[in-house]
C-alpha positions as CSV (number, residue, x, y, z in Angstrom):
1,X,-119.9,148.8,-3.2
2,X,-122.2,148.9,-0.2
3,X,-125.7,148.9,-1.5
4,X,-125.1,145.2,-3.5
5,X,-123.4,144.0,-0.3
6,X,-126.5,145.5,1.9
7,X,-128.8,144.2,-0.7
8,X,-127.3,140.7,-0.5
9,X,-128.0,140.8,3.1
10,X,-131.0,141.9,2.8
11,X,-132.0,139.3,0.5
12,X,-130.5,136.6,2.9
13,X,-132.7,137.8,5.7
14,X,-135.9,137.4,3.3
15,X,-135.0,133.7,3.3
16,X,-135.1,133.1,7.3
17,X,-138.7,131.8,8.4
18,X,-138.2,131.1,11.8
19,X,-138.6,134.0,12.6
20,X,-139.6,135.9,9.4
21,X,-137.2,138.7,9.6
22,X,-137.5,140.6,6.6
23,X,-139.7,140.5,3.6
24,X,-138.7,141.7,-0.2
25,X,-141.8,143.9,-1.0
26,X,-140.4,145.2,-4.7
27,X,-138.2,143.1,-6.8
28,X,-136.0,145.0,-8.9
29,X,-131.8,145.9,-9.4
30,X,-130.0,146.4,-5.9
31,X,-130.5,150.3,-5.9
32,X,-134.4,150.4,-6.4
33,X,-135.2,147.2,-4.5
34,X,-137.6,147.6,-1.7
35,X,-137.3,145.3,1.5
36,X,-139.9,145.5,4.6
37,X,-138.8,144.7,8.7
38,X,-141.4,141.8,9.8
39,X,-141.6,144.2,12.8
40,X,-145.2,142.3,13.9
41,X,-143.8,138.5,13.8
42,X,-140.4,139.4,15.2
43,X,-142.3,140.4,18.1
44,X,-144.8,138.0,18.5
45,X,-141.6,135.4,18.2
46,X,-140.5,137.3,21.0
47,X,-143.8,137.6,22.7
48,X,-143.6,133.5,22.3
49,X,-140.0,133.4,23.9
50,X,-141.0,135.1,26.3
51,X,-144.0,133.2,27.4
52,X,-141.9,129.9,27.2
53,X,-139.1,130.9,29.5
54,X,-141.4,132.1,31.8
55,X,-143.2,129.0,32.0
56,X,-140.4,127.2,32.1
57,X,-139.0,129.0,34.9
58,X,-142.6,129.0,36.7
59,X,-143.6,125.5,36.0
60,X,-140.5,123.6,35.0
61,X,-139.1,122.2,32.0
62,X,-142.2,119.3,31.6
63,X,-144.9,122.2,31.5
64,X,-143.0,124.4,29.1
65,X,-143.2,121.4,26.7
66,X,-146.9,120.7,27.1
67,X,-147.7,124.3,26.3
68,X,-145.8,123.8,22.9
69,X,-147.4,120.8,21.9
70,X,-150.7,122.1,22.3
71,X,-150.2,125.2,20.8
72,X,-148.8,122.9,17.7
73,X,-151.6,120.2,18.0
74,X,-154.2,122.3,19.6
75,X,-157.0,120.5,22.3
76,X,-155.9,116.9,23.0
77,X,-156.5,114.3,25.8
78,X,-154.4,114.0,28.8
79,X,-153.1,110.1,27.7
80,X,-152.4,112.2,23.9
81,X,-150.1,114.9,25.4
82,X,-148.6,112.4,27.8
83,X,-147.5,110.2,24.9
84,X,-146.3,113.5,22.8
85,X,-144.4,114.9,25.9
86,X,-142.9,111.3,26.7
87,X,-144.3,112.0,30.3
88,X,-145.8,109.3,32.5
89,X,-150.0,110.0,32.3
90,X,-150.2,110.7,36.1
91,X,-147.1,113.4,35.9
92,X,-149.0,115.1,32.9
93,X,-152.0,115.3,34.0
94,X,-150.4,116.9,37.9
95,X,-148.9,119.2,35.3
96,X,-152.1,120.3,33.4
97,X,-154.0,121.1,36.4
98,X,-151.7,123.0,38.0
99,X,-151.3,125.1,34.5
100,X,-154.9,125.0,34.1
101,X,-155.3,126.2,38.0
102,X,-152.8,129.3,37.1
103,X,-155.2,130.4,34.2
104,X,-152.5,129.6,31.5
105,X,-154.3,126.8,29.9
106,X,-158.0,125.8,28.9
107,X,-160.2,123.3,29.8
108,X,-163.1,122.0,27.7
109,X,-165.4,119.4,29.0
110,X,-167.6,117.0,26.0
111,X,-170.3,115.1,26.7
112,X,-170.4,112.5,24.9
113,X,-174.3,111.4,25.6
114,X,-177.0,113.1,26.2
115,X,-177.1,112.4,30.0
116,X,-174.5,114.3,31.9
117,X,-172.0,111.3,33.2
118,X,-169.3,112.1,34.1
119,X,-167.3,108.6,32.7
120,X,-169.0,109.5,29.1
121,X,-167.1,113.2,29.3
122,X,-164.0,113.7,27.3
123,X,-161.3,116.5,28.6
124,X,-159.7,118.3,26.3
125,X,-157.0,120.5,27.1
126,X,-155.9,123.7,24.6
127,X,-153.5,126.9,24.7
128,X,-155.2,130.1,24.2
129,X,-151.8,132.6,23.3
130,X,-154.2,135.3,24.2
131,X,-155.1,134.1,27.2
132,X,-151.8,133.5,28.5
133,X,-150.5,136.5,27.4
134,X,-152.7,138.3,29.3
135,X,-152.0,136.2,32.4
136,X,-148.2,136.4,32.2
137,X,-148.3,140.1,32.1
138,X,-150.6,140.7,34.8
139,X,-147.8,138.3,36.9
140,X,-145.2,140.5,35.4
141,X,-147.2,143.8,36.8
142,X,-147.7,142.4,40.1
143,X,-143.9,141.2,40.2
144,X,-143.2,144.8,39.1
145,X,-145.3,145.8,42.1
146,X,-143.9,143.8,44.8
147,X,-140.5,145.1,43.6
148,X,-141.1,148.6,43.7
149,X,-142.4,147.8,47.5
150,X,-139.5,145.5,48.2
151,X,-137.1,148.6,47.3
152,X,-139.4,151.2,49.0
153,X,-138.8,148.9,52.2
154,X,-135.2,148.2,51.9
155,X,-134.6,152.1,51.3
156,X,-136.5,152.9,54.4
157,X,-134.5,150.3,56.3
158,X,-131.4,151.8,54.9
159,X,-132.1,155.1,55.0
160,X,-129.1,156.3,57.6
161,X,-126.4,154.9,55.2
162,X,-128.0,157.5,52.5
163,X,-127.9,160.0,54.8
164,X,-124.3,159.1,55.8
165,X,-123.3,159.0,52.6
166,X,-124.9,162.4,51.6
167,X,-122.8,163.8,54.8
168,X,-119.2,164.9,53.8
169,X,-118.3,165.4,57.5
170,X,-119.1,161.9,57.7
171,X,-116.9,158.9,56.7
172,X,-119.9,156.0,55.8
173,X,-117.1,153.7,56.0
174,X,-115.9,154.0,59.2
175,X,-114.8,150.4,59.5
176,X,-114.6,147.6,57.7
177,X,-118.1,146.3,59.3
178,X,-119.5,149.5,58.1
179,X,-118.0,149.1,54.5
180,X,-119.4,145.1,54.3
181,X,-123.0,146.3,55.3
182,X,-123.0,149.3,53.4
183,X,-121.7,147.2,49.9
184,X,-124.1,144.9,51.1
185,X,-127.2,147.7,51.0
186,X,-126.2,149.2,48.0
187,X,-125.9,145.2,46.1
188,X,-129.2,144.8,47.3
189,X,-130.5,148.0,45.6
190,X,-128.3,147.7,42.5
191,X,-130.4,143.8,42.2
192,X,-133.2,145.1,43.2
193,X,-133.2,148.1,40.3
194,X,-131.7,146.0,37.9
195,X,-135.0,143.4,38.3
196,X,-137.7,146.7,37.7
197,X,-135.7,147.3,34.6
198,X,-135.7,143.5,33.3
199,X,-139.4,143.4,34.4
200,X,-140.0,147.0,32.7
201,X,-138.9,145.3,29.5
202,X,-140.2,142.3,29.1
203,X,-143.9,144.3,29.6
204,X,-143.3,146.5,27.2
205,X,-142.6,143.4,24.7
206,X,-145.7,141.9,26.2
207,X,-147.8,144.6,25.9
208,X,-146.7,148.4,24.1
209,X,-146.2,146.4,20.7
């Protein structure tokens, strides 16, 4: 019947950890067994995907993979990450400072004596997920922003093929150099809307859970 099958499933999901998808709260028979959504870590997986494909589409491929070994490892050394990465040291360390310069990683500087020389200091270089979560939503917000005012502009711009369109008297397509610019207008809005609705949700995973 269909509560053993939905129980079986159920039971399956309980066994995935990566991410924790559901969670068997009561054990008993199939009928009076009680299962729980791991509505919290499936989006903070998310939240993580999120952050990494961003990265990676921001920073590149090299960066991504720093970020994930020290949110593994936690602070390390430049030559440390470098060998983890399987970077060359001077490409890591471009890397890091350009993360650390876009506010998505930390910085902490040790001295190792008690006089402040700078060859006795040790940098150590950490992910803070709270930190760059705020960071790559407030980059999502002002994406969101210059979209909104990209759109605003290009509907200004276009604002007699509206107007044509909104006039039955009038053919908007009176040639076929009409009909290109005008598909061409409305593609550009269609991309443009379609962007404010990607951006709409990734912010909402970022920020409404």
């Amino acid at each position: 019947g269909a509560i053993p099958n939905i129980y079986k499933v159920l039971v399956e999901l309980s066994k995935v950890r990566t991410p924790a998808v559901v969670e068997q709260v009561e054990i008993a028979p199939p009928a009076q067994a009680k299962f729980q959504i791991q509505t919290r870590r499936l989006v903070s997986y998310l939240q993580d995907q999120i952050i990494h494909q961003i990265i990676l589409d921001s920073h590149g491929e090299v960066a991504a993979r720093i970020c994930s070994i020290l949110k593994l490892q936690g602070y390390m050394e430049s030559d440390a990450i470098a060998n983890s990465a399987m970077v060359p040291a001077k490409d890591t360390r471009e890397v890091l400072h350009r993360l650390y310069r876009d506010d998505l990683i930390d910085l902490l500087n040790l001295n190792q004596g008690k006089q402040h020389n700078p060859s006795s200091m040790i940098f150590l270089w950490g992910f803070s997920r709270p930190r760059c979560l705020r960071k790559i939503s407030d980059n999502v917000c002002t994406a969101m922003c210059n979209i909104r005012l990209r759109r605003q502009h290009e509907a200004e711009v276009g604002n007699h093929w509206m107007e044509r369109a909104k006039d039955d008297s009038t053919d908007e397509n009176e040639n076929e150099v009409d009909k290109l610019l005008y598909n061409k207008f409305c593609t550009g809005l269609e991309r443009l809307d379609n962007a404010q609705v990607q951006l709409d949700e990734t912010l909402m995973a970022l920020k409404d859970y």
